[in-house]
N, C-alpha and C positions, 0 to 999 in steps of 0.2 A: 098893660100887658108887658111893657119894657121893661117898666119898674119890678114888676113880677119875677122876671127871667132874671134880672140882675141879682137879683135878692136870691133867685135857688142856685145859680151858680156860686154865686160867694159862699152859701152854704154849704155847698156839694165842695166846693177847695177847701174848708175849714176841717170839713171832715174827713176829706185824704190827708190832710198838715198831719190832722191827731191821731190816725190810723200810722201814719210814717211815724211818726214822733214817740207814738207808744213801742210801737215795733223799737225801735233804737235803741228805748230804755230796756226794754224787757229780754232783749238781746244779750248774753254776755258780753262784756268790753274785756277784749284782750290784752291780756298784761304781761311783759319779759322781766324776769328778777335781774339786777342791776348789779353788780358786786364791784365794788368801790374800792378803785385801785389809785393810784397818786398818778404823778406824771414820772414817767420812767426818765433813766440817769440817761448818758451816751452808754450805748454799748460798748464793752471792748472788743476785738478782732485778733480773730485766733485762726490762723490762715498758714498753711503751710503749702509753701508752689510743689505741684507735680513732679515727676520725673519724668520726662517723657520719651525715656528710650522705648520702650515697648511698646509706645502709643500705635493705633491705628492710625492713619491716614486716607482722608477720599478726598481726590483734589478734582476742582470747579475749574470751569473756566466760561468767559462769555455769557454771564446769566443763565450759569448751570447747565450746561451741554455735557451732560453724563445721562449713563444708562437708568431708563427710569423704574428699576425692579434695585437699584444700591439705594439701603435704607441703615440711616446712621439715628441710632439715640443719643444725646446729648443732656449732662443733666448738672446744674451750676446751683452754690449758693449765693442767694441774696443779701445784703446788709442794706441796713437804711445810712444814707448819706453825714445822720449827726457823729455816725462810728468816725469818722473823718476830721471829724471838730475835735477843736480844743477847749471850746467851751465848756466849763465842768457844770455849771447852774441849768436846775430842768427848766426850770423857768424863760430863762434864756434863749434855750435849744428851743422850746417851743416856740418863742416869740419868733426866732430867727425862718424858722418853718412856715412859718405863717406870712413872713415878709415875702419868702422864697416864690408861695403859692400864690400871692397876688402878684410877685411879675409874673408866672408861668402864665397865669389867669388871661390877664393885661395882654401877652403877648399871645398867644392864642387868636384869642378875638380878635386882635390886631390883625392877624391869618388871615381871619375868616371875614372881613371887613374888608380887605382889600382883594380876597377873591373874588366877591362879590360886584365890589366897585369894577374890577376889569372887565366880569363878565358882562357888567350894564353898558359900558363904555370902551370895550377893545375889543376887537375879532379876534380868535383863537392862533397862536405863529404856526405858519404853515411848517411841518415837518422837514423839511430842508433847510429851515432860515432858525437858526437857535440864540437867543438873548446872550447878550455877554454879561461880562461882571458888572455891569452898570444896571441890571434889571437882576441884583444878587435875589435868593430866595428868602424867604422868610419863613423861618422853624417854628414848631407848637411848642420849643423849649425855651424859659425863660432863667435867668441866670443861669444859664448853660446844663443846667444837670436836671433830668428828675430824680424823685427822691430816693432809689435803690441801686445799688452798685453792685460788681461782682468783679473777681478775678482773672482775668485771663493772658495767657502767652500768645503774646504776638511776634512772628517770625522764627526764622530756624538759624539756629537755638531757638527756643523761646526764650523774650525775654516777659515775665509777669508782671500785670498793670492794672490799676484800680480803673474799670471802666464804669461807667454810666449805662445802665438801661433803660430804654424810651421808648414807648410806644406812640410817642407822638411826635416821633422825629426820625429819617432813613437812612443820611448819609453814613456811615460808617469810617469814624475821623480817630486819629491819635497825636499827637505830639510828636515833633520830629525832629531832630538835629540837622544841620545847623540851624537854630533857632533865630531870627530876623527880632521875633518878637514872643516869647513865650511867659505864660503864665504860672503861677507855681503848682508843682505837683507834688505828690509822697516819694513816686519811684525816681531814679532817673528816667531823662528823656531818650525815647525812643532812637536809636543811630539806625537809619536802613544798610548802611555802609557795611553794617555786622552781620547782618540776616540773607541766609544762602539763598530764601525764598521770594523774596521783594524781588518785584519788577512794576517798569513803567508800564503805561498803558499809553500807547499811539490816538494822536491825535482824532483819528477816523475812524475807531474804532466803534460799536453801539456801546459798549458802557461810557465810552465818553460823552457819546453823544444820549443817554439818558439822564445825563446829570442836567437841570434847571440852568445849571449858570457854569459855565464851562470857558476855557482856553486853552492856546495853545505856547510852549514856552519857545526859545527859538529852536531847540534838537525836536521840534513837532511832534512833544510828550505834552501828554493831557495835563492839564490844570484846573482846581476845584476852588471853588467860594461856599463859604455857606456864612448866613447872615443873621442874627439872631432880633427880634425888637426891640433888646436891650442895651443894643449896640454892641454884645459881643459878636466875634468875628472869627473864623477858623481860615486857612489860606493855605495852598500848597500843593503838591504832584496827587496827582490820582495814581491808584496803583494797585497791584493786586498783592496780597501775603497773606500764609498764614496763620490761622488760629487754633489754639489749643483750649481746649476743654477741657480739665480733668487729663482723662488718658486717653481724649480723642483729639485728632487732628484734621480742619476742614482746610482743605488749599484754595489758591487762590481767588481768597473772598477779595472783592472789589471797596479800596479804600481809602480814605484821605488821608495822606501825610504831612501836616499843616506843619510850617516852618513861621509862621505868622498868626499868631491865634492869642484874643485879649476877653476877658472874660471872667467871670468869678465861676469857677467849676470846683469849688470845693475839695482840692488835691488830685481829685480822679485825673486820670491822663488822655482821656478821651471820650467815646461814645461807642457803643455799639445799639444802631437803630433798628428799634422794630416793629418800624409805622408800617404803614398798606401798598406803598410806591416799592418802585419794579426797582431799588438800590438798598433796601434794608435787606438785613439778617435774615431775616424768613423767607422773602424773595430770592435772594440769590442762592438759596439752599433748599430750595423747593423740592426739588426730588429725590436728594437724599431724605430731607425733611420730613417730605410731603406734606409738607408750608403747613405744618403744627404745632406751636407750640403753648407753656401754660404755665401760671406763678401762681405762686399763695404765699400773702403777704400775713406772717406772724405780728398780733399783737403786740405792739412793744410793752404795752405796761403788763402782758402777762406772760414773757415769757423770755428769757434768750437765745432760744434757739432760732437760729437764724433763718429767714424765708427760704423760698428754694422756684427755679425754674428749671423746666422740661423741657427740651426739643424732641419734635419726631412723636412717629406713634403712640408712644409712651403718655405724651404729653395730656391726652383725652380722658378722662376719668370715665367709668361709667355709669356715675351716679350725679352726671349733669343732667340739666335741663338747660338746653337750647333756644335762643334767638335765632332770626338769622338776620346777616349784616346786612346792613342796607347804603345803597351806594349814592355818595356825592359828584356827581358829575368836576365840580367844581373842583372840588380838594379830594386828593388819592392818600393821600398819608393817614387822615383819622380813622379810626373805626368808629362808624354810625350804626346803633341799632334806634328801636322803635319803641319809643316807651310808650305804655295805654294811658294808664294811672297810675293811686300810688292809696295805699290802705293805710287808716292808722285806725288802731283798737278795731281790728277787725272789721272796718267798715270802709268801702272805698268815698275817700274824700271828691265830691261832688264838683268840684268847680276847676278838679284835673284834669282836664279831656286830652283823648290824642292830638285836637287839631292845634294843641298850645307846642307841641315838640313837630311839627312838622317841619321838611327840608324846605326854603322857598326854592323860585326858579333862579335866583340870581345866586345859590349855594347857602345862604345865612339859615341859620335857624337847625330844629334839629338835634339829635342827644349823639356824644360820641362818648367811649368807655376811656380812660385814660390812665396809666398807671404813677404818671408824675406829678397830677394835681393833688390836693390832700384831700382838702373839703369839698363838697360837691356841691355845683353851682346849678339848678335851676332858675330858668325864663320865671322875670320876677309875679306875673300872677301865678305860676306854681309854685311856686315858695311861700307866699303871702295864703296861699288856702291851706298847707300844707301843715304851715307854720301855727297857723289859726287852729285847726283842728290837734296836733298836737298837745296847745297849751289846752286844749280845753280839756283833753282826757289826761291831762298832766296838773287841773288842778288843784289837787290837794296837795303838792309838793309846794314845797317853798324856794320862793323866786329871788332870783339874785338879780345885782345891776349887768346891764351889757360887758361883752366882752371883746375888743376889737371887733371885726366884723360880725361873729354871733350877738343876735339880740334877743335869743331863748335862753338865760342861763338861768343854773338851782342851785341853792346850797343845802348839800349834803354832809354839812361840817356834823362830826362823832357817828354817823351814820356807818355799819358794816356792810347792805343792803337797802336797795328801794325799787318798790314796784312802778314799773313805765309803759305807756301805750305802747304796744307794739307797729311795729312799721313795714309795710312792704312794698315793694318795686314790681310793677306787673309791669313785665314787658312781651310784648307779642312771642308767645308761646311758654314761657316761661314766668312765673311767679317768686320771685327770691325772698324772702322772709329775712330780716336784717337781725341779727343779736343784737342787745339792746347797747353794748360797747362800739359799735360800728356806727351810732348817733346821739351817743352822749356819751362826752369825753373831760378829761378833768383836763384845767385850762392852769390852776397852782397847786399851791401845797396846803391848801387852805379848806379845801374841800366843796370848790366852785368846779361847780360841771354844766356844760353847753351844748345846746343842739346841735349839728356838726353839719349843719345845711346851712346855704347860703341864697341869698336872692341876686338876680343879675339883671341888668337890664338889656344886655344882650338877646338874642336869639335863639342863642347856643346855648345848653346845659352842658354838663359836663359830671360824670359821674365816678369821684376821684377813691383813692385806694384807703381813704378811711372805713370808707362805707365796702368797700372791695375786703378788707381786711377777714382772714381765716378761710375764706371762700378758696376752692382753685379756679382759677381763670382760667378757659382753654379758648384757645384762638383757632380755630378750624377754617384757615385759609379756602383751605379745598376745599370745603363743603359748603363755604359760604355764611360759618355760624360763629354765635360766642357760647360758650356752656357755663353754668355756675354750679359748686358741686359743695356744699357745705362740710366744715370739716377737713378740709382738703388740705389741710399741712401734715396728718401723720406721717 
């Protein structure tokens, strides 16, 4: 009777295998047309500074203690950081990007490794007792820069400076005269000396006392550290001045003036941060804001017109679909949403489950959105089913050898076009569907193209601005969400 029952269950699973298996086949497999672009040159930069007599003005102070009905729009263009090189070879530019993205990677996880470790082995610092520079913090930025930069005047006058934007980084730093130790930049270096709007910030203050790693100098003016994994370093007065936009003017945003700062930042002159802690950009302009803001990152290989970001209401599209953010106890700077799965050719791949991106209790683990990684890192069994399922609805294509980190590449050499499984990102409430340039990218000029995911052995995923590419990204502080709005560079 044993033998019996083992024998009609094995029959009865052979016959859901073939009922699944036929359904699969009989299913259309979804396909994205491919159109086969090379690796784009550096862009040039065609940038003309403001005038800012006529500018408006709304000034801050104290973590935004203004009236909360003052609503300021804000709207900057973006460039990718190779604009900044000198390197003429795409080839190059790419390699170099790619170096760039394994330290940011590298140091990252470094973050979140060591949050982690504290949390298992340190009590949390009582609110009155604050780490000095010997317990410096450690950034989600690696080689100082992510990948997109923009313009802006800082102080009155303004003076105009190639900054850095970062969502995975808060303090908000520049370069400052007299220089101890400074790194090279495009502009001249920042003098507060010239600017009618710079002021210190007093020892005792709460923006001094929100900064991670803090001091005091002997006139019992604030002092900033910030620390990178890569051993670059930023050093100098905390302080408030302000920024210019365009033809707007935000006052005193809370800022580092590093007199001491070593690092490879690629020209730019500083940071403006726009991670999730209570000292970035979007935080300390919350209510003008109303902690909104959103990018869309332009193709490089299709296009020159330059990315662009939104502050403020503005910033929302209304043809997103929405996440909502999900919070790290541990770490305040990332944004964390919740991935389910992940689809290819129309089918959700099987061995993705939610409980592989889950946050632990000790902070590890977990998906956060990042605008400075390139490639995007999946927890290595999601990668590895991901990966697998790809190649198999990718098999009639012809396969190429690995390529630094990608070990999915094709050769598409004379090719104008080719059909690829399509891919999608299910995230808790939202479904985002990727263009098929958003994960296969040409790697030379030869006509090798690479799956543009990566496997980790970390915890952490990370879902970088390759795969973010043409989308607008709206970051909805207030509401608690992220929105993806396809199309969103017109």
């Amino acid at each position: 009777m044993g033998g019996r029952s083992k024998r009609t269950l094995l029959f009865s699973s052979s016959v859901v295998l073939f009922l699944t298996l036929s359904a699969a086949v009989s299913s259309p497999f979804e396909l994205h047309s491919l159109l086969l672009r090379p690796l784009p040159s550096a862009p040039a930069l065609l940038w003309s500074d403001s005038d800012p007599a006529s500018d408006s003005l709304v000034e801050t102070s104290e973590l935004d203690k203004v009236n909360s009905n003052t609503t300021l729009g804000l709207q900057v263009e973006l460039h990718h950081v190779d604009a900044l090189s000198s390197e003429e070879s795409s080839e190059r530019l790419f390699d170099l990007r790619l170096q760039r993205d394994a330290l940011r990677v590298e140091t990252i996880y470094s973050h979140v490794s060591k949050a982690a470790a504290a949390a298992r082995t340190h009590p949390r610092v009582p609110p009155g007792r604050r780490p000095g520079f010997s317990s410096s913090i450690i950034s989600g930025l690696a080689q100082g820069s992510g990948e997109y930069f923009t313009r802006l005047g800082v102080g009155t006058p303004p003076r105009y400076l190639y900054m850095v934007l970062d969502t995975g980084s808060d303090v908000i730093w520049v370069q400052c005269s007299p220089c101890k130790k400074c790194y090279s930049q495009t502009d001249p270096i920042f003098d507060p000396t010239k600017s009618r709007s710079f002021s210190g910030i007093p020892c005792g203050s709460p923006l001094c006392r929100s900064l991670d790693s803090s001091g005091c100098n002997h006139r019992r003016m604030c002092l900033y550290q910030v620390s990178y994994g890569d051993g670059s370093v930023t050093f100098g007065d905390f302080s408030t001045e302000t920024l210019t936009f365009r033809r707007n003017r935000v006052g005193r945003v809370a800022l580092g003036c590093g007199h001491n700062n070593q690092g490879l930042f690629v020209g730019a002159a500083g940071l403006l941060g726009l991670g999730r802690g209570r000292l970035s950009f979007p935080s300390q302009t919350g209510r003008q804001l109303n902690r909104k803001f959103s990018y869309c990152l332009v193709d490089r290989s299709a296009s020159s017109k330059p990315s662009s970001m939104v502050f403020g209401d503005a910033a929302i599209p209304r043809t997103a679909v929405f996440t909502p953010l999900v919070t790290n106890p541990k770490l305040d700077t990332f944004y964390y949403v919740q991935l389910l799965g992940i689809s290819v050719g129309g089918t959700r791949v099987p061995k993705i489950r939610p409980s592989l991106f889950k946050i632990g209790r000790d902070g590890n683990g977990g998906v956060i959105i990042d605008s400075g990684t390139s490639v995007s890192r999946l927890t290595r069994p999601a990668y590895i089913a991901l990966r697998d399922a790809f190649r198999l609805g990718a098999s009639n294509l012809k396969r190429a050898p690995s390529f630094s980190l990608f070990d999915t590449c094709y050769d598409f050499t004379g090719k104008a076009s080719v059909k690829v499984p399509t891919v999608v990102l299910h995230f808790r409430g939202a479904d985002v569907s990727l263009p098929a340039t958003n994960y296969l990218i040409p790697v030379d000029s030869r006509g090798t193209f690479c799956f543009a995911f990566a496997g980790t052995m970390s915890g952490l995923s990370i879902i970088g601005n390759i795969q973010q590419q043409g989308f607008r990204v709206a970051y909805d502080l207030a509401g608690s969400r992220i929105g993806f709005a396809p199309n969103g560079c017109a």
